[in-house]
C-alpha positions as CSV (number, residue, x, y, z in Angstrom):
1,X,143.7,133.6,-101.8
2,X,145.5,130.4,-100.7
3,X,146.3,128.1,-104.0
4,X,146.4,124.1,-102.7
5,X,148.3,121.5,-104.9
6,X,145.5,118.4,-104.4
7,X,146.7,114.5,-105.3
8,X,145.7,111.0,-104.9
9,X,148.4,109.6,-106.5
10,X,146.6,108.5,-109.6
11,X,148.3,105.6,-111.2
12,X,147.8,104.7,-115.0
13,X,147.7,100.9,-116.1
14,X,151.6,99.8,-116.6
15,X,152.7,102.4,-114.4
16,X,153.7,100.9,-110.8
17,X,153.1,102.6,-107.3
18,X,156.5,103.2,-106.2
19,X,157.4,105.4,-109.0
20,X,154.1,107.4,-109.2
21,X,155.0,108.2,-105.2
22,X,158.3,109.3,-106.4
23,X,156.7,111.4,-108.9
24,X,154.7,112.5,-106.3
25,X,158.0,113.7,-104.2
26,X,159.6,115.5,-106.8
27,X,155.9,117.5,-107.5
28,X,155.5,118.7,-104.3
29,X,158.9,120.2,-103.9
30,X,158.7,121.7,-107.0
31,X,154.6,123.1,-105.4
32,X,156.7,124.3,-102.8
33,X,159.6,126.5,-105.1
34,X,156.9,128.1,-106.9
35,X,154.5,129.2,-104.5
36,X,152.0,126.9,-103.8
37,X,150.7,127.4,-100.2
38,X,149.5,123.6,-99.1
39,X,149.6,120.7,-100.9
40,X,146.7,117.7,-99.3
41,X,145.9,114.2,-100.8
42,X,143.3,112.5,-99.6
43,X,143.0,109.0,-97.5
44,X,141.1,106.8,-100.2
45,X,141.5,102.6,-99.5
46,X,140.9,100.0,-101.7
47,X,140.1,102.6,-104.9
48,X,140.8,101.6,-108.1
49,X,141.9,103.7,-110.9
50,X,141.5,107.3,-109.4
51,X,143.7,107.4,-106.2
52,X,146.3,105.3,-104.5
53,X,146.9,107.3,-101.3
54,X,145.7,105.4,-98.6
55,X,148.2,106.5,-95.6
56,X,148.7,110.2,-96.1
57,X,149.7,110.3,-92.2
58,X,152.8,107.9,-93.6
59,X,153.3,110.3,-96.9
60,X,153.4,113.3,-95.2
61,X,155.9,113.4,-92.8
62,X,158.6,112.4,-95.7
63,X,157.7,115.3,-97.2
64,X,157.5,117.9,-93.8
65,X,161.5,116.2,-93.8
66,X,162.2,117.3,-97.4
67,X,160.3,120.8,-97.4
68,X,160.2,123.7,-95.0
69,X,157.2,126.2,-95.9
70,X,154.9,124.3,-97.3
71,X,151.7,123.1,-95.5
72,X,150.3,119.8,-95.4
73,X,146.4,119.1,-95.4
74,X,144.6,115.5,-94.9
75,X,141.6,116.0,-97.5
76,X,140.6,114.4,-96.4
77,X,140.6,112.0,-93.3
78,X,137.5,109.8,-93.3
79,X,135.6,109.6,-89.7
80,X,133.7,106.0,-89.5
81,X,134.9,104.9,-86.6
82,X,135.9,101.4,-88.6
83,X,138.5,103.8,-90.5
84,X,139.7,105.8,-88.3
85,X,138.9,106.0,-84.5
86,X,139.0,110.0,-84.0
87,X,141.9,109.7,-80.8
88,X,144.0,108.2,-82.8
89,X,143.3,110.8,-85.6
90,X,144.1,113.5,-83.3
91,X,147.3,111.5,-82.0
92,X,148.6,111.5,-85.8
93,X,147.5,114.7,-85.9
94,X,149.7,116.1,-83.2
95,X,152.7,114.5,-83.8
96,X,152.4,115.5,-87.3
97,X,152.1,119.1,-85.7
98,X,155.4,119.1,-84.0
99,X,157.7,116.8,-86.9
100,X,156.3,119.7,-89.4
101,X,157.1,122.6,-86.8
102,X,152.9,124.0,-87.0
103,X,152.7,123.1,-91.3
104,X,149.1,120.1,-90.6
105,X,145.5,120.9,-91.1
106,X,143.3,118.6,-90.4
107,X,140.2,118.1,-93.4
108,X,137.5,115.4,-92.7
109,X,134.9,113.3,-94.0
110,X,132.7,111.0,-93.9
111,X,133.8,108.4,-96.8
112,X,132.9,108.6,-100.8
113,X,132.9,105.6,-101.9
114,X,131.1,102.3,-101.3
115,X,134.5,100.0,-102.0
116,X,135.9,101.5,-98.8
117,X,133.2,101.8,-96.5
118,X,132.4,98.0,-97.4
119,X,135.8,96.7,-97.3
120,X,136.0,98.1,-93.6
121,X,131.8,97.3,-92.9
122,X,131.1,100.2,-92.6
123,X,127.4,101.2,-93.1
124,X,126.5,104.5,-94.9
125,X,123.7,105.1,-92.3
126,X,126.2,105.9,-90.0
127,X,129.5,107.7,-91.3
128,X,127.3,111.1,-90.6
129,X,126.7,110.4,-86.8
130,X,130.4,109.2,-86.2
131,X,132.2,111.9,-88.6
132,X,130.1,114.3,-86.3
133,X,131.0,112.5,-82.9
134,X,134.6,112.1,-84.4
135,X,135.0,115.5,-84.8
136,X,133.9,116.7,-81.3
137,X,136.7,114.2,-79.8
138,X,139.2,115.6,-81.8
139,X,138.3,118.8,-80.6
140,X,138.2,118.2,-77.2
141,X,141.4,115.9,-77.3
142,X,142.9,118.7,-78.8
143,X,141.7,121.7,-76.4
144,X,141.6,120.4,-73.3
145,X,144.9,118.7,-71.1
146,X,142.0,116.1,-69.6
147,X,139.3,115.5,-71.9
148,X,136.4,112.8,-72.1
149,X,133.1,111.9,-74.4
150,X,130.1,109.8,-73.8
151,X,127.7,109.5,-76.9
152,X,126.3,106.5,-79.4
153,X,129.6,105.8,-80.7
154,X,132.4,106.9,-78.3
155,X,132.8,106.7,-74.6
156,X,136.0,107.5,-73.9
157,X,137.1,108.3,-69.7
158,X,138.9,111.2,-68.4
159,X,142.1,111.2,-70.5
160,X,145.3,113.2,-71.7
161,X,146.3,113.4,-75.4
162,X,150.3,112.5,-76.2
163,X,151.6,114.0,-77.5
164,X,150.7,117.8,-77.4
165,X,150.4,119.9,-80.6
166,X,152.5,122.7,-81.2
167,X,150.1,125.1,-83.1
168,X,147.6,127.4,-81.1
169,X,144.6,126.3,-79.9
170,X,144.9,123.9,-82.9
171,X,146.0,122.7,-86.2
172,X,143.3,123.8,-88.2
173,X,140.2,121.0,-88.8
174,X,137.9,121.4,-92.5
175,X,135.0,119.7,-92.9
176,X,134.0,118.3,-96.5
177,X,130.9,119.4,-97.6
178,X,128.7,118.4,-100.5
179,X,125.3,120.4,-99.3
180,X,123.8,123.1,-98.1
181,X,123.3,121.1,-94.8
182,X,127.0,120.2,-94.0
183,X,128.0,123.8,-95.0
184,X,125.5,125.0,-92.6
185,X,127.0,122.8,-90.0
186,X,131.0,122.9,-90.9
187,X,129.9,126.9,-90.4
188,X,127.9,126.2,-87.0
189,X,130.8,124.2,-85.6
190,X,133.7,127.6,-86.2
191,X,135.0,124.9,-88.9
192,X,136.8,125.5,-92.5
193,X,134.4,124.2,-95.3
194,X,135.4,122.6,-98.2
195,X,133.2,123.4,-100.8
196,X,132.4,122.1,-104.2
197,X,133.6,119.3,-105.6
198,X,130.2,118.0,-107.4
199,X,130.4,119.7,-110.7
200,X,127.3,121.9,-109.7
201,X,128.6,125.0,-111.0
202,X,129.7,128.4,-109.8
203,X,125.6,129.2,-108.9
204,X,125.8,126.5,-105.9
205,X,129.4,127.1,-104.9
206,X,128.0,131.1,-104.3
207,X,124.9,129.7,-102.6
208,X,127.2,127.6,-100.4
209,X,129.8,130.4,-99.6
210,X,126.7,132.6,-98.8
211,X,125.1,130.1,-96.7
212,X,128.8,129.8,-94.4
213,X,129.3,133.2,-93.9
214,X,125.4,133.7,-92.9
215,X,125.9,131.2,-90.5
216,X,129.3,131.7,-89.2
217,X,128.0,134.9,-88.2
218,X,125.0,134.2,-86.6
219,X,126.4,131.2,-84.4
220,X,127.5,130.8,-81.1
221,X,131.1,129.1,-81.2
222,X,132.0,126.8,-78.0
223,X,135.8,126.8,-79.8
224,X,138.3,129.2,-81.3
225,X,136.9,130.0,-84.8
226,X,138.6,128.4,-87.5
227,X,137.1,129.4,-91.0
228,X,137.6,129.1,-93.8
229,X,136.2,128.1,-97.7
230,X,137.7,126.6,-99.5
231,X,136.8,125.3,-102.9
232,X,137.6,122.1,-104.4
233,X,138.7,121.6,-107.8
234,X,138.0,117.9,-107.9
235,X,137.8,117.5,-112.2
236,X,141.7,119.2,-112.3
237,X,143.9,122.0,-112.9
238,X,146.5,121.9,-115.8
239,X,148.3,125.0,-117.5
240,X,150.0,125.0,-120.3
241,X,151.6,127.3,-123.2
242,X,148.4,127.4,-124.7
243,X,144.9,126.7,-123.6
244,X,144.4,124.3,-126.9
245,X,146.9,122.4,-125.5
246,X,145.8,122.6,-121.9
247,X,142.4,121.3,-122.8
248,X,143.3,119.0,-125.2
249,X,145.3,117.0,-121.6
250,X,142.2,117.8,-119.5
251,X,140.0,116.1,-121.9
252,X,141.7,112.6,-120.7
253,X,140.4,113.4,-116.5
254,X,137.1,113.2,-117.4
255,X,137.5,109.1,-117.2
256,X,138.7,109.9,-113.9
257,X,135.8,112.2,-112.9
258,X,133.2,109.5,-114.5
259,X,134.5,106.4,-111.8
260,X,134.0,109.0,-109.3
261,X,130.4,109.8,-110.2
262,X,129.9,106.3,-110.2
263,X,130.9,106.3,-106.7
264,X,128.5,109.2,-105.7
265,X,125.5,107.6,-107.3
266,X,125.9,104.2,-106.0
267,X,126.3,105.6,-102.4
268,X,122.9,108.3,-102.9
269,X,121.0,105.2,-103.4
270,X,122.5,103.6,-100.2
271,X,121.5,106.0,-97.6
272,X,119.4,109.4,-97.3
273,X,122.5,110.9,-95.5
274,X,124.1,110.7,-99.1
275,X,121.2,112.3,-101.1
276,X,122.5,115.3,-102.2
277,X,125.3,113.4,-104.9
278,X,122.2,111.9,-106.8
279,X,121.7,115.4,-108.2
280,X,125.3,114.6,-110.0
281,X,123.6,111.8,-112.1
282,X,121.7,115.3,-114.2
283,X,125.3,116.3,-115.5
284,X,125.9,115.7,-118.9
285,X,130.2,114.8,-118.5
286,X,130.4,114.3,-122.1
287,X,130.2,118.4,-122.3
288,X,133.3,119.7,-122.6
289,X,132.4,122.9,-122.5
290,X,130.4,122.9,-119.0
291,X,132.9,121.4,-117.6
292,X,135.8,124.1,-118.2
293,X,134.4,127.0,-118.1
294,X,130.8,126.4,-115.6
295,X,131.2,123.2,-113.5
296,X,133.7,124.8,-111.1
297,X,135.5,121.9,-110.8
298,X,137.9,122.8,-113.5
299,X,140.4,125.3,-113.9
300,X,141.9,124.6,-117.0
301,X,144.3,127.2,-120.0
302,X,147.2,129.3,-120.3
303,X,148.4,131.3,-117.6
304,X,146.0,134.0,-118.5
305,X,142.8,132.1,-118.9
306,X,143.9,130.1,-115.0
307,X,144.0,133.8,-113.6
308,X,140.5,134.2,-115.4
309,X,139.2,131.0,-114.0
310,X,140.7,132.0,-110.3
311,X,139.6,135.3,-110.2
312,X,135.7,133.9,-110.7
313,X,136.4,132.1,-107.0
314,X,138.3,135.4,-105.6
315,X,135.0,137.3,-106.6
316,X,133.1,135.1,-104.6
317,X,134.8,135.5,-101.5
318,X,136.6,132.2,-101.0
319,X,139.5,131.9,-99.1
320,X,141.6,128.9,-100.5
321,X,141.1,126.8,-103.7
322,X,142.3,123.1,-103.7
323,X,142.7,121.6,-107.3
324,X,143.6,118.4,-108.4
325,X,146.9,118.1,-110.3
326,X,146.9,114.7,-111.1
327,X,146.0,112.1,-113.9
328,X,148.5,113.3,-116.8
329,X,151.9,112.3,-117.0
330,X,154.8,113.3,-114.7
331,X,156.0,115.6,-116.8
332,X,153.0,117.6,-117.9
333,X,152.0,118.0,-114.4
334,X,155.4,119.8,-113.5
335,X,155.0,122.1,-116.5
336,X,151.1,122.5,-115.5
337,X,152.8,123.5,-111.7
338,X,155.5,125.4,-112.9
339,X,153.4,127.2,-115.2
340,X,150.8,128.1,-112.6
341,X,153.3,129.0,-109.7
342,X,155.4,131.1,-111.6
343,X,152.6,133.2,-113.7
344,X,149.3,132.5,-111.9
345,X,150.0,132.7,-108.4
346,X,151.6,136.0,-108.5
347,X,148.8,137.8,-110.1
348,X,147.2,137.4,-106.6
349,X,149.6,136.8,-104.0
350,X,151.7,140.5,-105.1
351,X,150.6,142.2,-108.1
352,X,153.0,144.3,-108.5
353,X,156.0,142.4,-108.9
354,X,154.3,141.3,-112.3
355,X,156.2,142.3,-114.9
356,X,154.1,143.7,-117.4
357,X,154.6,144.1,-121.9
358,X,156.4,147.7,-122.9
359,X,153.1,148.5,-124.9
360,X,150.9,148.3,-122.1
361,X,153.1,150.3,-119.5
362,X,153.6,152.9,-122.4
363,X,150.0,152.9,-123.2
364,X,149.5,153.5,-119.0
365,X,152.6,156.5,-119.6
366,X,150.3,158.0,-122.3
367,X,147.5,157.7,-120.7
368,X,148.7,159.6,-117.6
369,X,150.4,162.5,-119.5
370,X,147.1,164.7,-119.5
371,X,146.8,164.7,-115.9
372,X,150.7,165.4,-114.8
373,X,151.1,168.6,-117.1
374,X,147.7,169.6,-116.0
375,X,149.2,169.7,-112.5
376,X,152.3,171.0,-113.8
377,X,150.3,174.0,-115.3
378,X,148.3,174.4,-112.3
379,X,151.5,174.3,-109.9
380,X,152.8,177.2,-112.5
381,X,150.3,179.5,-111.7
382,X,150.6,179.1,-108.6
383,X,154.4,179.6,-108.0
384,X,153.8,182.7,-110.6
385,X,150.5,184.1,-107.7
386,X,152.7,183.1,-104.9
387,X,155.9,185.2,-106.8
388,X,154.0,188.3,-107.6
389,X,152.4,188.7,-103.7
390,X,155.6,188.1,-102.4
391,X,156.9,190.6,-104.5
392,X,154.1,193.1,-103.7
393,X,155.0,192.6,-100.1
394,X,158.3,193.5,-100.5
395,X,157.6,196.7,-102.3
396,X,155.0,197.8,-99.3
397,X,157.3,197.2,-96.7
398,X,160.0,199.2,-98.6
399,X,157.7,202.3,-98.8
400,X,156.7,202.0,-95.1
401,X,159.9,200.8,-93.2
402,X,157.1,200.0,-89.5
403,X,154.8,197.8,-91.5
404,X,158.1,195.0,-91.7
405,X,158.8,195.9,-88.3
């Protein structure tokens, strides 16, 4: 399991943006000390109250300079073509590639929001087609030394990407997926999936990982096979001493979660191609409860209820979890990443080196005593069996000297 530290930024009223990015800074680094595999922030324009990242291509090569193990994930990058046009994606891409020596993966989407996708016209009939176009150019820029594309919204001629990644065949590329459809095709494409994220519950986040590995397998992949799934933790993580206190933080994302179903449902009623958020408008947000422990968006409690809440994902054969840390003061979110990296992480990157209370490795030594004398006992007898026929040799061969010949 690969843990991902995921933030917009979020900026509270009276707060300013410079020193929620330098908050930002000092998080990551700390992600990076205690074991956190990737941290990813998403491109969001124009958004008001949730997220203030808009140039994560800008933030994350600060951060490559500051860190050295750590890997950096756009999650994601959206593909209109108004947004982003996909060769210069890949450009950014690459050069990101070589300034964090092979630490950038690539996650991509088609827009959630109707602020952004009308502040750059945009129309949500056609961020599908272009995230799908976008994403073959990418490929192709990225795979081949002279590459071209002719389709409804790219004709590019015979051309030559600079400059040239540094990871083999290619930085990593996810795909954001909110139904059964886009997993189907994130899986048919040899793509990661990024999973979740609607508050659906742990019963659709199975039926999606199901449906990704049924079609992974039964594809025929034009490029090098990339996969992975990968949920998203949209509602939050936080850890703390206790759980009381843990949940009694959380409780204050759910404003953040409600401007973001807002989002959904005004874009489901905008185009077919975003039909499968209306279903979020049948979630009752006020329900604490659901949202904790069943939504899968949440992984909130002590360090012993978060390994609870991550083994559920382990069980369903996922590969990486990304969960928002965000929302909640500067300094809660440090204790909530400190707290997780030093006493959640290790319970699944190496067992072992957990150190353990005297009463439970005492109860394991009693426990185990049954067994070992048993084998004691047995070896015994047979030492004693092994003794008495070596002695019974020895006799034989002293009444008949040619037998030990």
């Amino acid at each position: 399991m690969r843990f991902i530290l995921f933030s917009e930024g979020e900026t509270h009223p009276g707060h300013t943006h410079a020193q929620r990015y330098r908050e930002l800074i000092d998080e990551v680094i700390l992600a990076e000390k205690v074991g956190f595999d990737a941290f990813g922030c998403s491109e969001q324009h124009v958004a008001i109250g949730t997220a203030a990242t808009s140039a994560p291509e800008v933030i994350f090569p600060y951060l490559m300079a500051l860190t050295s193990r750590i890997q950096f994930i756009h999650l994601i990058t959206p593909l209109p073509l108004r947004i982003n046009h996909a060769l210069r994606v890949a450009e950014r891409l690459a050069t990101e590639d070589i300034l964090s020596n092979g630490r950038v993966a690539l996650g991509v989407g088609r827009g959630n929001t109707t602020l952004a996708l009308r502040a750059f016209e945009v129309s949500p009939e056609e961020t599908k087609s272009q995230q799908m176009e976008g994403i073959e150019v990418i490929r192709r820029a990225l795979s081949n030394d002279i590459f071209s594309f002719v389709g409804e919204h790219y004709k590019i001629p015979p051309r030559s990407l600079v400059p040239k990644h540094v990871q083999q065949p290619y930085p990593p590329i996810l795909m954001a997926t909110g139904s059964m459809d886009s997993v189907a095709a994130a899986a048919r494409m040899g793509i990661g999936a990024m999973m979740g994220g609607g508050y659906g519950g742990f019963g659709s986040l199975q039926r999606m990982a199901d449906l990704y590995d049924k079609e992974l397998a039964s594809a025929e992949h034009v490029y090098p096979v990339q996969a992975q799934k990968v949920a998203v933790v949209s509602g939050g993580m936080h850890c703390a001493e206790t759980t009381e206190e843990a949940e009694r933080w959380a409780t204050t994302l759910t404003d953040s979660v409600l401007l973001s179903i807002d989002a959904y449902e005004r874009l489901s009623k905008l185009s077919a191609d975003y039909g499968s958020m209306e279903k979020v408008g049948n979630i009752d947000f006020r329900n604490q409860r659901y949202l904790f422990d069943e939504s899968a968006s949440f992984i909130v409690g002590d360090p012993k209820a978060c390994i609870a809440q991550v083994q559920r994902f382990v069980d369903m054969g996922l590969d990486a979890i990304a969960m928002r840390v965000d929302g909640l003061p500067h300094r809660e979110l440090m204790k909530s990443i400190e707290l997780f990296g030093n006493y959640v992480i290790p319970t699944f990157k190496n067992p072992r080196s957990i150190v353990r209370r005297s009463e439970e490795i005492l109860a394991d030594i009693r426990a185990a005593r049954p067994a070992h004398y048993a084998e004691v006992e047995a070896y015994q007898r047979a030492a004693v069996k092994t003794d008495k026929a070596a002695t019974k040799k020895a006799d034989e061969s002293v009444r008949d000297p040619a037998a030990s010949a």
